[in-house]
PQR file of N, CA, C, O and H, with PARSE charges and radii, in Angstrom:
ATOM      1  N   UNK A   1     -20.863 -21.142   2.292 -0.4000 1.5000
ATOM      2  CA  UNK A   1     -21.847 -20.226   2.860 -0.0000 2.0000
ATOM      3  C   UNK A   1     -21.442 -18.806   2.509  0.5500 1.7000
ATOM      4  O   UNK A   1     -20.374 -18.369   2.939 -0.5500 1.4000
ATOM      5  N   UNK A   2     -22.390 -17.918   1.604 -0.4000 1.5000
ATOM      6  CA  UNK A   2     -21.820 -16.345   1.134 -0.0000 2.0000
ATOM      7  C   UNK A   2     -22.242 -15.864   2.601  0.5500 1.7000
ATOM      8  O   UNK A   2     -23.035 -16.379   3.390 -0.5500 1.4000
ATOM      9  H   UNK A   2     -23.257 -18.273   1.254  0.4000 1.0000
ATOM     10  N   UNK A   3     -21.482 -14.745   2.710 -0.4000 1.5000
ATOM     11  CA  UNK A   3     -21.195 -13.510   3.654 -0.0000 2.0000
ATOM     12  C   UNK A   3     -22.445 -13.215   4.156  0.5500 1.7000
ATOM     13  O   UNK A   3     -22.558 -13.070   5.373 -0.5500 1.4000
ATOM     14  H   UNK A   3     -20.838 -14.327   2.070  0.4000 1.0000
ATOM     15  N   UNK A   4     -23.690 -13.065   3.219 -0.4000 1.5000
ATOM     16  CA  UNK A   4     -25.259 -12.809   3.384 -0.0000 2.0000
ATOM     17  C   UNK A   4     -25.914 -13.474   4.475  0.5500 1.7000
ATOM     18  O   UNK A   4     -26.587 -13.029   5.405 -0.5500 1.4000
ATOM     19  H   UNK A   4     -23.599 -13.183   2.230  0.4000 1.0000
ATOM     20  N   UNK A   5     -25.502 -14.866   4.094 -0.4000 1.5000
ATOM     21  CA  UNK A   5     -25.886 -16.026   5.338 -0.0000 2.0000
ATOM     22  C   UNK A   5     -25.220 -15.735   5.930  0.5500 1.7000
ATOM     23  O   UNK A   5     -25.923 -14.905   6.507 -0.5500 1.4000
ATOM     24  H   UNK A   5     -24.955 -15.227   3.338  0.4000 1.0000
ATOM     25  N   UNK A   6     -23.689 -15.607   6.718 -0.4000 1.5000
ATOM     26  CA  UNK A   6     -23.243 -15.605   7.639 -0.0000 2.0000
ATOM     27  C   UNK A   6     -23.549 -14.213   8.273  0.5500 1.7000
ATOM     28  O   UNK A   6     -23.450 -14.083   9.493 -0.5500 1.4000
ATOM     29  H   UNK A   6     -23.118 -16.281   6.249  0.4000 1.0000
ATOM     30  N   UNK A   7     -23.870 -13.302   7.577 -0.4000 1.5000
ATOM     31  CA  UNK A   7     -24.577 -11.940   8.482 -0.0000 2.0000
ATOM     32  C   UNK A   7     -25.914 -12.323   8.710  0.5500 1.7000
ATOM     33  O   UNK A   7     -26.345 -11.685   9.670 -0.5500 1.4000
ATOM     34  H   UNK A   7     -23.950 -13.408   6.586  0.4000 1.0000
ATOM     35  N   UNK A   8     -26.681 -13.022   8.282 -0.4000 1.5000
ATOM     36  CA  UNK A   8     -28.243 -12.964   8.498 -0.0000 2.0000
ATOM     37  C   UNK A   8     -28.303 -14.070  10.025  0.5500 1.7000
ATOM     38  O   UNK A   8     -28.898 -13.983  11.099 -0.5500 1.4000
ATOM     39  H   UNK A   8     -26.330 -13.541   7.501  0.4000 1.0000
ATOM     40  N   UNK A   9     -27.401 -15.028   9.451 -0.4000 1.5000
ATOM     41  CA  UNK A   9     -27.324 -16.294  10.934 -0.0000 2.0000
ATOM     42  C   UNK A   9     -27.009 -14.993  11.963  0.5500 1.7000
ATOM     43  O   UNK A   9     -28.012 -14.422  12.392 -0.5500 1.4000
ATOM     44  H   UNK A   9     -26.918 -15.098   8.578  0.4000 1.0000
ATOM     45  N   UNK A  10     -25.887 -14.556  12.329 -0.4000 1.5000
ATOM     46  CA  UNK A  10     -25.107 -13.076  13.357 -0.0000 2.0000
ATOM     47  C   UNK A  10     -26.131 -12.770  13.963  0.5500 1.7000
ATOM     48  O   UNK A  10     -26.317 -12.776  15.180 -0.5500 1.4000
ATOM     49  H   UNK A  10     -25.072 -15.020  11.981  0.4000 1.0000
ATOM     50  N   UNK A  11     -27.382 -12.274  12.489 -0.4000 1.5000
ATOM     51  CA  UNK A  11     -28.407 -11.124  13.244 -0.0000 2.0000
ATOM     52  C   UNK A  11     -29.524 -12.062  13.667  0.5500 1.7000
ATOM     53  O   UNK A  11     -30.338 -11.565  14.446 -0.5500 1.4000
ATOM     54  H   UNK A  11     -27.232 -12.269  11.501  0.4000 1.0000
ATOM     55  N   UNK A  12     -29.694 -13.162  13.349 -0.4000 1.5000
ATOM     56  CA  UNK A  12     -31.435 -14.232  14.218 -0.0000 2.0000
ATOM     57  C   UNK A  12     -30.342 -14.367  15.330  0.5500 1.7000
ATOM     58  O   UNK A  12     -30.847 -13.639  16.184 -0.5500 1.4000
ATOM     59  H   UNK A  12     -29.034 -13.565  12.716  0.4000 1.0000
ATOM     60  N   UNK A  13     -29.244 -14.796  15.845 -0.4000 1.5000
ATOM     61  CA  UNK A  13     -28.430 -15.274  17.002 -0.0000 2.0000
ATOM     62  C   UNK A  13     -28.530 -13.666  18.021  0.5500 1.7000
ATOM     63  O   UNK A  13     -28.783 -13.754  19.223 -0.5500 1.4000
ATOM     64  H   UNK A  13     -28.834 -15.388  15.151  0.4000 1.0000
ATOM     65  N   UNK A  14     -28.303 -12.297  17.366 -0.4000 1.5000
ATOM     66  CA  UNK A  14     -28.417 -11.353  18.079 -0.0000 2.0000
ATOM     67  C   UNK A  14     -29.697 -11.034  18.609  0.5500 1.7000
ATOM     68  O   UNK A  14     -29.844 -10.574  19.741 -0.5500 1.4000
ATOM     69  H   UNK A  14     -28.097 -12.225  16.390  0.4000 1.0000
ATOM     70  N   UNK A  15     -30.574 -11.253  17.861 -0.4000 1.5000
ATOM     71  CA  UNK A  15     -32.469 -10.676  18.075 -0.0000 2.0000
ATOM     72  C   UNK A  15     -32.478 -11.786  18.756  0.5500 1.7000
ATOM     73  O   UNK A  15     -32.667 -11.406  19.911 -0.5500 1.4000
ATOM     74  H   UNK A  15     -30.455 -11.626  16.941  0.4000 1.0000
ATOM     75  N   UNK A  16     -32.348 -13.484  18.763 -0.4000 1.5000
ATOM     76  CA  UNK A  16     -32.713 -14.308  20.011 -0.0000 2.0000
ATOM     77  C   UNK A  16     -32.098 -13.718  21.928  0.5500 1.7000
ATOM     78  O   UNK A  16     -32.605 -13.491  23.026 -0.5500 1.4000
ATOM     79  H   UNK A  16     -32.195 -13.792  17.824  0.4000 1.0000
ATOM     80  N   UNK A  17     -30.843 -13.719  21.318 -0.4000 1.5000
ATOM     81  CA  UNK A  17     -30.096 -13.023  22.602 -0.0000 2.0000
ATOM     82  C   UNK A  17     -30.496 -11.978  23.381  0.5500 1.7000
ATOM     83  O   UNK A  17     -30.289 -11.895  24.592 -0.5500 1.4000
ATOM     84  H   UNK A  17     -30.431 -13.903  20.426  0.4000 1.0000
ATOM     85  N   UNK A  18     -31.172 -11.031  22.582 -0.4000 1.5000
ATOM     86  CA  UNK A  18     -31.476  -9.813  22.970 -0.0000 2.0000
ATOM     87  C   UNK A  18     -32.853  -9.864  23.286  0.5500 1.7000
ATOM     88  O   UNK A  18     -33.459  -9.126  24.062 -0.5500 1.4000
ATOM     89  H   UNK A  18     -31.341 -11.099  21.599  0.4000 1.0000
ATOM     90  N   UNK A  19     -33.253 -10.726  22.670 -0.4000 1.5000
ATOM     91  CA  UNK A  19     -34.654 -11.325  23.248 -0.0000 2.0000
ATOM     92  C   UNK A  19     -34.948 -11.882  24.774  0.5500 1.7000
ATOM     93  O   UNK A  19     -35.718 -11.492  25.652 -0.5500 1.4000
ATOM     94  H   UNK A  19     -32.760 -11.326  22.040  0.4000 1.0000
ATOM     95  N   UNK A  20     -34.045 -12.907  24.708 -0.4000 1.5000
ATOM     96  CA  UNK A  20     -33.835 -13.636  25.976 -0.0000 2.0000
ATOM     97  C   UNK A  20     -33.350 -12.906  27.507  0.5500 1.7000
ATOM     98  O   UNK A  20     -33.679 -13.344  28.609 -0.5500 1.4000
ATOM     99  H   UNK A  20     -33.419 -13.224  23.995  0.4000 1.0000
ATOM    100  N   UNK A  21     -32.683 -11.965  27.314 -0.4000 1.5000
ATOM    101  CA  UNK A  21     -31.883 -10.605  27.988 -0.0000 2.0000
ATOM    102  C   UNK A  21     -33.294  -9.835  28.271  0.5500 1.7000
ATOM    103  O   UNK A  21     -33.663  -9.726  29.441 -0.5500 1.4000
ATOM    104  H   UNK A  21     -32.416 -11.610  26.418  0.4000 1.0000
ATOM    105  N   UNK A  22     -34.027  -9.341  27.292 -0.4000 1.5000
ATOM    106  CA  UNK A  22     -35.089  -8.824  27.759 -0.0000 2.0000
ATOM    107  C   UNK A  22     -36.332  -9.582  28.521  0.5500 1.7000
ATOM    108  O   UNK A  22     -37.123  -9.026  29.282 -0.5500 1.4000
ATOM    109  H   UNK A  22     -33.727  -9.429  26.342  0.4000 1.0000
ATOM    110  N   UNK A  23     -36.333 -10.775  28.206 -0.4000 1.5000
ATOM    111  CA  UNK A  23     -37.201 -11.533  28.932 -0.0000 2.0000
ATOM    112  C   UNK A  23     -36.658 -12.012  30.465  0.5500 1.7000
ATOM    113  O   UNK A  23     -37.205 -12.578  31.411 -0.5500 1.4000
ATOM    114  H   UNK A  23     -35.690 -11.227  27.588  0.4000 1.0000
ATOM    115  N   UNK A  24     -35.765 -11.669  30.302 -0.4000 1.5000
ATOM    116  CA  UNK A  24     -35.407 -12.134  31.499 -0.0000 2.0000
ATOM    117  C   UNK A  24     -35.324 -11.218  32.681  0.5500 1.7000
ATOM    118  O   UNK A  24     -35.339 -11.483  33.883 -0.5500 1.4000
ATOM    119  H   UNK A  24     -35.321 -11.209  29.533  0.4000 1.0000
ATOM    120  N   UNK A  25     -35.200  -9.689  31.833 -0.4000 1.5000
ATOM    121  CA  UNK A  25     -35.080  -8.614  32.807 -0.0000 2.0000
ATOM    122  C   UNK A  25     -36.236  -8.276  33.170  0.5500 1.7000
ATOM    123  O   UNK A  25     -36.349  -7.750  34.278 -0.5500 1.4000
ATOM    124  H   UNK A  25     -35.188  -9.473  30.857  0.4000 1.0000
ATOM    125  N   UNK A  26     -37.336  -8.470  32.396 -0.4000 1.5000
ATOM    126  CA  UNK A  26     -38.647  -8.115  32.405 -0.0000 2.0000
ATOM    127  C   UNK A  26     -39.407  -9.230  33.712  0.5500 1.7000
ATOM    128  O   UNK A  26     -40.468  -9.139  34.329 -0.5500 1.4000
ATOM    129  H   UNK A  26     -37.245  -8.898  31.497  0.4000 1.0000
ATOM    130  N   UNK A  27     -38.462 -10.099  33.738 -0.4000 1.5000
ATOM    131  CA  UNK A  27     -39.333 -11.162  34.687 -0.0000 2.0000
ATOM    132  C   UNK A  27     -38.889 -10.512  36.427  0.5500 1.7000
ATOM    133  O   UNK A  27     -39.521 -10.391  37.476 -0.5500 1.4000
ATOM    134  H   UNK A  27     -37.601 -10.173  33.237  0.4000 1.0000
ATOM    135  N   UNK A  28     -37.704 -10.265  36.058 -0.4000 1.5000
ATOM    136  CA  UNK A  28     -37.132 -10.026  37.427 -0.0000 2.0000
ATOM    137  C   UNK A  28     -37.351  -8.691  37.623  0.5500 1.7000
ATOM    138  O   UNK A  28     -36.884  -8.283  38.686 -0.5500 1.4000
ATOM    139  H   UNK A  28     -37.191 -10.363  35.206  0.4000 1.0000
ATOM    140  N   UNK A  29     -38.106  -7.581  36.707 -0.4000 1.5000
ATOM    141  CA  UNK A  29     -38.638  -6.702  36.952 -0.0000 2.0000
ATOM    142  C   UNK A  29     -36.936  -5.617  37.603  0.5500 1.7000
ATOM    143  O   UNK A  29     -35.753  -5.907  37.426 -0.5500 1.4000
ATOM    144  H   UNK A  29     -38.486  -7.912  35.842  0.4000 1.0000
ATOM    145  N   UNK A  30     -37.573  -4.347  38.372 -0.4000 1.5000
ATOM    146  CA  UNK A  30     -36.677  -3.839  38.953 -0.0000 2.0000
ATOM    147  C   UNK A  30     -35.572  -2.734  38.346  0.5500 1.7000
ATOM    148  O   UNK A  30     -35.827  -1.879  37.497 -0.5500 1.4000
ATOM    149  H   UNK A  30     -38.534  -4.112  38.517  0.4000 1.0000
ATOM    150  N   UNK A  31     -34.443  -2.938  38.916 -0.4000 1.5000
ATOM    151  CA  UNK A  31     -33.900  -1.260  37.876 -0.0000 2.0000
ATOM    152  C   UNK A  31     -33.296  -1.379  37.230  0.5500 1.7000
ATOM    153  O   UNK A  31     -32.697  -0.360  36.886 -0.5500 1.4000
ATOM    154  H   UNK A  31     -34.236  -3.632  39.606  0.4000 1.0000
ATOM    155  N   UNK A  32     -33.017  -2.399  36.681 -0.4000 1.5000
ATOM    156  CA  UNK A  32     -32.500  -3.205  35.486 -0.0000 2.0000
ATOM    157  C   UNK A  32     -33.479  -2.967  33.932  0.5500 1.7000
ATOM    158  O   UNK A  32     -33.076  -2.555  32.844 -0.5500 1.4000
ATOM    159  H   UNK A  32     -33.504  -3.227  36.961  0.4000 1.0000
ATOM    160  N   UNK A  33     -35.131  -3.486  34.420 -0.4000 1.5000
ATOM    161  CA  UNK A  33     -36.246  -3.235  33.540 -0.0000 2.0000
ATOM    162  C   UNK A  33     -36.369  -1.784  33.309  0.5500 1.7000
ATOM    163  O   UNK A  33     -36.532  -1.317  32.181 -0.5500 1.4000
ATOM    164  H   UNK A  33     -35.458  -3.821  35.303  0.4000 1.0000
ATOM    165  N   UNK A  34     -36.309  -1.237  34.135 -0.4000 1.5000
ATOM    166  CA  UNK A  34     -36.252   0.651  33.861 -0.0000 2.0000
ATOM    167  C   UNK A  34     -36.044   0.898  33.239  0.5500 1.7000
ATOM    168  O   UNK A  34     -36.464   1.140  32.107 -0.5500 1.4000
ATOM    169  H   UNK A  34     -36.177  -1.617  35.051  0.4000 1.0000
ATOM    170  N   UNK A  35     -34.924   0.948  34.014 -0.4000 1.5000
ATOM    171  CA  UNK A  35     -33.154   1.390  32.323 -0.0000 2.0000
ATOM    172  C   UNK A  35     -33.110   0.687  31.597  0.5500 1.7000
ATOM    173  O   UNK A  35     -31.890   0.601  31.462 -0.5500 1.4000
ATOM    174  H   UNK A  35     -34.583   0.751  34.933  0.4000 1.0000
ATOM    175  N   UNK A  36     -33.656  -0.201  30.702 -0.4000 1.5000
ATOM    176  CA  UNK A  36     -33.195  -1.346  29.817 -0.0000 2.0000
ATOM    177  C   UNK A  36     -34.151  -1.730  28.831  0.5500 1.7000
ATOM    178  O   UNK A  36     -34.099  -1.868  27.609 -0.5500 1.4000
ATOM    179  H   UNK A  36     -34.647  -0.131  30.812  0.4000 1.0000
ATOM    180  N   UNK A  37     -35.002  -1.859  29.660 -0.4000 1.5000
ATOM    181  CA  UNK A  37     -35.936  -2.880  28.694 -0.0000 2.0000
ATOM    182  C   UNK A  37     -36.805  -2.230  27.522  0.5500 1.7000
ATOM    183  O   UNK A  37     -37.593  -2.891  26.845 -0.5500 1.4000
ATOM    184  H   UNK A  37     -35.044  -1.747  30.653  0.4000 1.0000
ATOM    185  N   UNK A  38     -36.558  -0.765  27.345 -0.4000 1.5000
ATOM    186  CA  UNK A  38     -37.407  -0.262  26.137 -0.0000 2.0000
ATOM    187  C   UNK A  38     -35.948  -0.624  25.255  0.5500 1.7000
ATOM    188  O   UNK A  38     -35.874  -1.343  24.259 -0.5500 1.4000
ATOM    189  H   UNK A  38     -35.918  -0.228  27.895  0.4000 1.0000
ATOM    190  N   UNK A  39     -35.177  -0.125  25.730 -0.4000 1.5000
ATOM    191  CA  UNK A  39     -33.664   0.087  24.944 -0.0000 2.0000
ATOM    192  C   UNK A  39     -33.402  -1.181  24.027  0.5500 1.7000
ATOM    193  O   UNK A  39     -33.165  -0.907  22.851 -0.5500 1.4000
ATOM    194  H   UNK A  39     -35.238   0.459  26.540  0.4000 1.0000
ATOM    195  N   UNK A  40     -33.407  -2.619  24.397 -0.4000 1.5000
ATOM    196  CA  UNK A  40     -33.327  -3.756  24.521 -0.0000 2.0000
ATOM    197  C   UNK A  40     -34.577  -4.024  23.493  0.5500 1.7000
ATOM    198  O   UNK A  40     -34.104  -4.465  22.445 -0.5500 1.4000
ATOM    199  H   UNK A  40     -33.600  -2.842  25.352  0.4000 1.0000
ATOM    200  N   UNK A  41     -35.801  -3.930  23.431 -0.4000 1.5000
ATOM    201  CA  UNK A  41     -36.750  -3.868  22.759 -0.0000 2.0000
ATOM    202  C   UNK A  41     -36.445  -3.567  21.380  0.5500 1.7000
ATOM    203  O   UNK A  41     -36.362  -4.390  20.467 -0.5500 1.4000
ATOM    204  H   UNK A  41     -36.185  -3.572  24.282  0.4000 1.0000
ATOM    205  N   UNK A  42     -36.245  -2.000  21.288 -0.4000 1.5000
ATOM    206  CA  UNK A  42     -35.341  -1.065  20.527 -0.0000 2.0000
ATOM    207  C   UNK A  42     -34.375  -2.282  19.500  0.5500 1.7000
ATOM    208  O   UNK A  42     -34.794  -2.694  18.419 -0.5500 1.4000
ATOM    209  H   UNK A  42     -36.312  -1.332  22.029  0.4000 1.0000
ATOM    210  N   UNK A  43     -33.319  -2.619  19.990 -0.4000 1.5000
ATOM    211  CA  UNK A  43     -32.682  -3.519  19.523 -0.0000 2.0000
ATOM    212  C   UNK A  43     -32.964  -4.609  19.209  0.5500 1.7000
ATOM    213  O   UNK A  43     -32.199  -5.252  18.490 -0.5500 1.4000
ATOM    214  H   UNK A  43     -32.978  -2.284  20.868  0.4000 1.0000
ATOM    215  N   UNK A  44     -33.839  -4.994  19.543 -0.4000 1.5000
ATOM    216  CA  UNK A  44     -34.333  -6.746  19.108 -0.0000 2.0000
ATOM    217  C   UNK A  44     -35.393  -6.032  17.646  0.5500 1.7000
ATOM    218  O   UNK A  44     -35.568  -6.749  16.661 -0.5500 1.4000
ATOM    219  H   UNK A  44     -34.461  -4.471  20.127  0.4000 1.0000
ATOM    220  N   UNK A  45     -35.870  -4.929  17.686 -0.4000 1.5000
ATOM    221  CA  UNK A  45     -36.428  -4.848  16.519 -0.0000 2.0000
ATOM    222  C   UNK A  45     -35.828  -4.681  15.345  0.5500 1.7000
ATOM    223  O   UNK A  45     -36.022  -5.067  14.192 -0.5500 1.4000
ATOM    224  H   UNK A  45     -35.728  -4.346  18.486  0.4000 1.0000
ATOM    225  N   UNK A  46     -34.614  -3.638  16.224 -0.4000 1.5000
ATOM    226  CA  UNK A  46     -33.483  -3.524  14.241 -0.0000 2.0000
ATOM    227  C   UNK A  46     -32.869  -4.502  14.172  0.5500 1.7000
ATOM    228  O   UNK A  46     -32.406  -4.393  13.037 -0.5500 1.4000
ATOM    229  H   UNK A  46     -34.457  -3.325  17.161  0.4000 1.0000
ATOM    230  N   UNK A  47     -32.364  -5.771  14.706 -0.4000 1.5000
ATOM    231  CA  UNK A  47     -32.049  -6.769  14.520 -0.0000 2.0000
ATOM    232  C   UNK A  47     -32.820  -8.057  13.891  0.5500 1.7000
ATOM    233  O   UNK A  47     -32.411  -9.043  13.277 -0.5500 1.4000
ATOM    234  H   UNK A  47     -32.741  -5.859  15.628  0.4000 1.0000
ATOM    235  N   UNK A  48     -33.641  -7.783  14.155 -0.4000 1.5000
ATOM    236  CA  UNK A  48     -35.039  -8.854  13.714 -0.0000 2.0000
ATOM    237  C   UNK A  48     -35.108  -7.901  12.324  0.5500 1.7000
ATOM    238  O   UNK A  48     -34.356  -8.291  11.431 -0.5500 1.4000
ATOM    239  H   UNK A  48     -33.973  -6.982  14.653  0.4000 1.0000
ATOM    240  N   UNK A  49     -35.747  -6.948  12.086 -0.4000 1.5000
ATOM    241  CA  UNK A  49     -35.852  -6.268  10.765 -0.0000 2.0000
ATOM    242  C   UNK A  49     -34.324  -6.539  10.130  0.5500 1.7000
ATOM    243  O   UNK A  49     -34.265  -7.004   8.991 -0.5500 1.4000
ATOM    244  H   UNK A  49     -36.358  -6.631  12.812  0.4000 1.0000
ATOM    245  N   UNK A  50     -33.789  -6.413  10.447 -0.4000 1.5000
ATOM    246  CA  UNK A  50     -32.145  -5.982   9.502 -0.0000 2.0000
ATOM    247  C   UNK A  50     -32.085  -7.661   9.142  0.5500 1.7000
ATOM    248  O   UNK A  50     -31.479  -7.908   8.100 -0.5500 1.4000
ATOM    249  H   UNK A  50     -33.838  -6.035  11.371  0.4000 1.0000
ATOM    250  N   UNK A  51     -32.525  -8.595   9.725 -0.4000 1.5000
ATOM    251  CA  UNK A  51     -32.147  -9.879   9.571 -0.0000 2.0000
ATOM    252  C   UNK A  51     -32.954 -10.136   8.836  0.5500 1.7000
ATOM    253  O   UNK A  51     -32.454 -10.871   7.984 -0.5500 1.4000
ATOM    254  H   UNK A  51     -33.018  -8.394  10.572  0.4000 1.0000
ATOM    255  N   UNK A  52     -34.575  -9.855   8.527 -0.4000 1.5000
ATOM    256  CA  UNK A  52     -35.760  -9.702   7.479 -0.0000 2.0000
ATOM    257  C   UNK A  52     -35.155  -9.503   6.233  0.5500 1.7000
ATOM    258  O   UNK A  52     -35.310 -10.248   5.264 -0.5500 1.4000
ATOM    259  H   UNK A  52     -34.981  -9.258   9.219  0.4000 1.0000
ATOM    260  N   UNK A  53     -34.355  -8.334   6.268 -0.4000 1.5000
ATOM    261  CA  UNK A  53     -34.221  -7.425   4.812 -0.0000 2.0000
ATOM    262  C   UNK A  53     -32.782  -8.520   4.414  0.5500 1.7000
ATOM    263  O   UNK A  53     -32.566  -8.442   3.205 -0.5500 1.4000
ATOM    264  H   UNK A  53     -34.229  -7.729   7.054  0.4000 1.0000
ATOM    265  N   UNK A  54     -31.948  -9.329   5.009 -0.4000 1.5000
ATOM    266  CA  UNK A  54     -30.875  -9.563   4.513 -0.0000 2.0000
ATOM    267  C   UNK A  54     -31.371 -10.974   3.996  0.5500 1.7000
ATOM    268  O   UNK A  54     -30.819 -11.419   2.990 -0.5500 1.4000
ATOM    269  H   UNK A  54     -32.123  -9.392   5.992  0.4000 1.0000
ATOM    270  N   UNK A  55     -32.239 -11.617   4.524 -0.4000 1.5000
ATOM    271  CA  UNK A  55     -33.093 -12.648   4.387 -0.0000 2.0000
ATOM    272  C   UNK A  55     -33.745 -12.897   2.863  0.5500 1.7000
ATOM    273  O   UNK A  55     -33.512 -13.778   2.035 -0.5500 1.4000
ATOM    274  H   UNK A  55     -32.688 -11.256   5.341  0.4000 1.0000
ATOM    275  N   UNK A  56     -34.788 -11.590   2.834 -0.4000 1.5000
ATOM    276  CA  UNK A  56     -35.459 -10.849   1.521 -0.0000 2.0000
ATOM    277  C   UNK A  56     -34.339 -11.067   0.625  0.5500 1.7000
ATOM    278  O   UNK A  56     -34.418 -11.874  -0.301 -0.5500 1.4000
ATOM    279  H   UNK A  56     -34.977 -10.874   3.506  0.4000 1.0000
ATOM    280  N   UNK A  57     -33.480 -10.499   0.822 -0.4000 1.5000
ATOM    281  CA  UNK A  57     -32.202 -10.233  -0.357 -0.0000 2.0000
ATOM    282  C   UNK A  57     -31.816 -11.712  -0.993  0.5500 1.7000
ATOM    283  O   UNK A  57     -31.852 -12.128  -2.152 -0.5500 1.4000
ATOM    284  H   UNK A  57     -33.417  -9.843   1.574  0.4000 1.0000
ATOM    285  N   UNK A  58     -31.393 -12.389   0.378 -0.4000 1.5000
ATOM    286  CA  UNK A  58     -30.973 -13.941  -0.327 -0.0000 2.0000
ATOM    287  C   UNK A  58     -31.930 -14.749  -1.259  0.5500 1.7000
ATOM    288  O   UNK A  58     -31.750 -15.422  -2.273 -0.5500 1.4000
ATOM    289  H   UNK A  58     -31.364 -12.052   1.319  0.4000 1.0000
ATOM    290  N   UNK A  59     -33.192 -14.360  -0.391 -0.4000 1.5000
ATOM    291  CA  UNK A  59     -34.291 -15.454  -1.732 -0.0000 2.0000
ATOM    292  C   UNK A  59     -34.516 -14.502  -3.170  0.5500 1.7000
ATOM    293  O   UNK A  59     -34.677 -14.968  -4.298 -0.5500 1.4000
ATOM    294  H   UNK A  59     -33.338 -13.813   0.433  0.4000 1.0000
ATOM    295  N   UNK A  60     -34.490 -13.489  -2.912 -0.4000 1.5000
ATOM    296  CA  UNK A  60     -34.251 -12.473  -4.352 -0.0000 2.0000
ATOM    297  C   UNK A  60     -33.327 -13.091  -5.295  0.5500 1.7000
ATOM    298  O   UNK A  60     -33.531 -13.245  -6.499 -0.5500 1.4000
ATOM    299  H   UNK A  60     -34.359 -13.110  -1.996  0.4000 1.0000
ATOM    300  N   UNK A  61     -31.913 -13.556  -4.394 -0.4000 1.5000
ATOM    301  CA  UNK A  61     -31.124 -13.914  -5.270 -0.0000 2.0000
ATOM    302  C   UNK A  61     -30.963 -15.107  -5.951  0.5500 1.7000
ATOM    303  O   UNK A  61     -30.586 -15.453  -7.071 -0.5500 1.4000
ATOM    304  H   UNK A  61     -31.747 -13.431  -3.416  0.4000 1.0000
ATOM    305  N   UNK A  62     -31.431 -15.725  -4.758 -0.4000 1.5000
ATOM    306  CA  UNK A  62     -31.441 -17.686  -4.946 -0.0000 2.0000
ATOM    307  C   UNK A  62     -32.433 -17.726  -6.156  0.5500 1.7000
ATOM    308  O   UNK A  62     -32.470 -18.532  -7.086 -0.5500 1.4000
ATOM    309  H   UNK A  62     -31.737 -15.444  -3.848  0.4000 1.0000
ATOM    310  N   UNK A  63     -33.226 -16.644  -5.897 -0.4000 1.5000
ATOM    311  CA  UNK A  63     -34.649 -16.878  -7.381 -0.0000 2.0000
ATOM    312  C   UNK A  63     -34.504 -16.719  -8.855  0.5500 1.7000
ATOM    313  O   UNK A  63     -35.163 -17.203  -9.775 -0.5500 1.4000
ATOM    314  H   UNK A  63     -33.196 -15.990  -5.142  0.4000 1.0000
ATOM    315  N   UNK A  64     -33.018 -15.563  -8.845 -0.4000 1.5000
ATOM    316  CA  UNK A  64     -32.531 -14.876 -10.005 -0.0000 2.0000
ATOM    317  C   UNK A  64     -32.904 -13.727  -9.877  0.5500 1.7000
ATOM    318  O   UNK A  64     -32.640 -13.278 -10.992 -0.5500 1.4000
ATOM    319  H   UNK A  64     -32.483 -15.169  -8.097  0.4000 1.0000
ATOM    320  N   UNK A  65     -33.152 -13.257  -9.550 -0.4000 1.5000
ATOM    321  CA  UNK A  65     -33.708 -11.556 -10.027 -0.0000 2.0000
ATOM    322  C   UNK A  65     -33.949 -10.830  -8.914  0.5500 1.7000
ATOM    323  O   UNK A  65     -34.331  -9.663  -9.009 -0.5500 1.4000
ATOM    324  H   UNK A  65     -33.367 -13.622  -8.644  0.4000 1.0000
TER
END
C-alpha cells in the first residue's frame, strides 16, 4: 500500500469521525453545538476535499499520466 493510500484511508476515517462528532452534537443541540459545530463542519470539509484531491492523484497515477 503507497503512502497516498495510507493518507487518503487517514483522511475518509477523519471526515467520517468528524462527521459523526458533528452529528451527534447537533442532535444534542446546546453549548457544545454553538461553539463547535460550524468549526467541525469547517473540518469535515477540508478533510473530505483533501481526501478528493489525494484520491484524484492516485487514479491519475494508476492510469499513467
Amino acid at each position: 500500500m503507497s503512502w497516498l493510500a495510507i493518507a487518503a484511508t487517514i483522511l475518509v476515517v477523519l471526515t467520517v469521525a468528524v462527521l459523526f462528532v458533528g452529528i451527534g452534537g447537533f442532535a444534542r443541540g446546546g453549548e457544545f453545538n454553538r461553539r463547535h459545530g460550524n468549526r467541525l463542519m469547517r473540518f469535515r470539509v477540508g478533510f473530505q476535499f483533501a481526501a478528493l484531491i489525494l484520491l484524484g492523484v492516485m487514479f491519475l497515477l494508476a492510469a499513467g499520466g
